[in-house]
N, C-alpha and C positions, 0 to 999 in steps of 0.2 A: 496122420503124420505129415508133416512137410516135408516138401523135399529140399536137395539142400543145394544152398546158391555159392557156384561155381565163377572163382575171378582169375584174372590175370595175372600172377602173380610167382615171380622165377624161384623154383630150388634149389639152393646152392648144393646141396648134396647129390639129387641125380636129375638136375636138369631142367625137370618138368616143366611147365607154364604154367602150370595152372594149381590153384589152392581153393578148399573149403571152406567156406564161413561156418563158425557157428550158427544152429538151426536157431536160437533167439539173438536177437540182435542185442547179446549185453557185454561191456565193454571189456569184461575177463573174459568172455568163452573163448578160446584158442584155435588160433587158425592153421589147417593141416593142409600139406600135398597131396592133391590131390593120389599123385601118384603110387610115392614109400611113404605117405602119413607123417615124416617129420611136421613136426609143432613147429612151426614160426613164429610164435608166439602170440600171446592179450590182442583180440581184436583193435584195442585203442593203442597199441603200441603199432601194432601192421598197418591203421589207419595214420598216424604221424609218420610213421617212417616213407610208406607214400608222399606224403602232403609236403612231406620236406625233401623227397627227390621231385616233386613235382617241378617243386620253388626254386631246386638249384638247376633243373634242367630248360627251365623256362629263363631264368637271369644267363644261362650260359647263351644260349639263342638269342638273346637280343641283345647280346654286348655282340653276336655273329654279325648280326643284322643291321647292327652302327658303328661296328667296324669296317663293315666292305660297303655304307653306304655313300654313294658319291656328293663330295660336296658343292659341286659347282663351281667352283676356285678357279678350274684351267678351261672352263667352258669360254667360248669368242661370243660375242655378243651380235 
């Protein structure tokens, strides 16, 4: 039996961090908390919804990062 591979991943119901992979990696099996078991749903739905907070938290961070970045304009030469 494998054992089963444990991620990062928050429960909006009670908290937890952490969620269950499906023991096969196929894109239905359903991913649970670790914790109360709620379904988070299709491994391939938990893996986009990742991949697409990854996308808005990285474009939010570098609009951070080129907004506060100095442009040289009032530097004395």
């Amino acid at each position: 039996m494998t054992k089963p591979i444990i991620i990062a991943y928050p429960c909006p119901k009670c908290g937890a961090g952490q969620a269950i992979l499906p023991s096969k990696s196929e894109a239905v099996g359903m991913v649970l908390c670790a914790e109360c078991g709620r379904k988070h749903g299709r491994l391939d739905e938990v893996q986009a919804e990742v991949a697409n907070k990854a996308r808005e938290e990285s474009t939010h961070k570098m609009q951070q990062i080129y907004r506060n970045r100095p442009t040289g304009k009032n530097r004395s030469s």
